[in-house]
N, C-alpha and C positions, 0 to 999 in steps of 0.2 A: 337820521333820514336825510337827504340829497335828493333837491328839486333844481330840476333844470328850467327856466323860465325864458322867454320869447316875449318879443311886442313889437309891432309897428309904431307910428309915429303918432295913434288915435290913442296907444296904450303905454305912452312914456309915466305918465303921473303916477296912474294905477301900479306898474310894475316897480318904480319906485316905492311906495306905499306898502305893498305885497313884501316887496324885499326886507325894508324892514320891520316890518311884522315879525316875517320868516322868523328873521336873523334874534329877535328879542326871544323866541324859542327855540333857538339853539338849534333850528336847520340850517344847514348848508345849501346854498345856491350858488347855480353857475347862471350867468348870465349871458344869453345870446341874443338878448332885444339892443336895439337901439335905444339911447340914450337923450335923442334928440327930439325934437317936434316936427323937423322938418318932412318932406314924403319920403318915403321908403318903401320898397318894396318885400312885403308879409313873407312870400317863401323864403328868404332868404334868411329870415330866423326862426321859421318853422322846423326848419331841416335838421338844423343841430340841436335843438330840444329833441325834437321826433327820435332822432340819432341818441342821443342821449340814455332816452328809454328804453328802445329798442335793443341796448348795448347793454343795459345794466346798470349803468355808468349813473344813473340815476334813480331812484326810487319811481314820482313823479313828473310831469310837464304841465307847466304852467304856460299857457301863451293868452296875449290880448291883442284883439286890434276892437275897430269900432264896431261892426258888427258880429264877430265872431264866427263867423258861416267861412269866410276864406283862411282862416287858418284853423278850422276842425277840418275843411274838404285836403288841406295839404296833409297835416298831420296822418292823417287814416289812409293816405299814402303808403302809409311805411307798413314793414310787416308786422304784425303782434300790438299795433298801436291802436286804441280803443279810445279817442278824444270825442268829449262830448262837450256841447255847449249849453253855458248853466247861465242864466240871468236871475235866479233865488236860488237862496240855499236849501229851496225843498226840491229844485230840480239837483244841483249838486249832491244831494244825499240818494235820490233816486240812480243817478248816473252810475255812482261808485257802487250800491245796494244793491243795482239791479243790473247795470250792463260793466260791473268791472274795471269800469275806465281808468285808464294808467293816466291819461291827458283831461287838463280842464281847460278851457274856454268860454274864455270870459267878454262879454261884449261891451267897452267899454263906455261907448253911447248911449246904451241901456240901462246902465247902471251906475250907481254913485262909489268912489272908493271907499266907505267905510261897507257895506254893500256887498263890493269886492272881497274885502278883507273877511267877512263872515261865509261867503262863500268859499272860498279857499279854505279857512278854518273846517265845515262845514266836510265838506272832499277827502280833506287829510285823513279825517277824524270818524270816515265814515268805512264802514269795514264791507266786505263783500258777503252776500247773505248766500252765495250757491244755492243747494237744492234745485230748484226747478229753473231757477235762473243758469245754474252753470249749464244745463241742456241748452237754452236758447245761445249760451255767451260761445258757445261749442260748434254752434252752427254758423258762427261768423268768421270765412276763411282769413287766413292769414296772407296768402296772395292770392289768386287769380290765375 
């Protein structure tokens, strides 16, 4: 498995944290967040996770910032990109369950990194249930 991961400057710690999580289960990650704490600006590592997934190039997209609302509204940008934002791991199990999602977002304000880490766990590990959900996931265009 190949996750692509993202973060602003609210979600250095968390993505640190996440990564080697990841990495102790022998996924792969490419890393398109910042590194830093200082401001930064969220699209500019949404896009290449977004890219990412939308390419194939990845399984998954992992992005954080503090809220999580500005980098799910970029990611669902893109075409084919299905990012939901999860603050428990009963809404990350719903996301993947029920609407599909390639993208998780994480609000890192909201939530504590051990938290995080069960979330993501939580996402991976959660499979898509179709049936009646693949009719509604069918109804969400790919552009515009």
């Amino acid at each position: 498995m190949k996750i692509a991961i993202g973060n602003d400057h609210a979600g250095t710690d968390y993505k640190f944290a996440i990564v080697k999580y990841l990495a102790s289960k022998g996924i792969e990650v490419s890393n398109y967040g910042t590194d830093e704490t200082s401001s930064v600006d969220y699209p500019d590592f949404v896009h290449p996770v977004a890219s990412d997934v939308e390419n194939h190039k990845a399984d998954f997209g992992i992005l954080i910032c503090g809220s999580a609302n500005g980098v799910a509204m970029t990611a669902n940008k893109h075409q084919g990109i299905r990012a939901g934002l999860s603050w428990t791991k009963e809404i990350a199990e719903l996301t993947r369950a029920h609407n599909n999602a390639n993208v998780l977002c994480i609000p890192a304000r909201f939530t504590a990194v051990q938290q995080a880490i069960e979330i993501v766990d939580t996402f991976l590990n959660t499979e898509f249930e179709g049936g009646r959900h693949q009719n509604r996931v069918d109804k969400i265009p790919v552009s515009c």
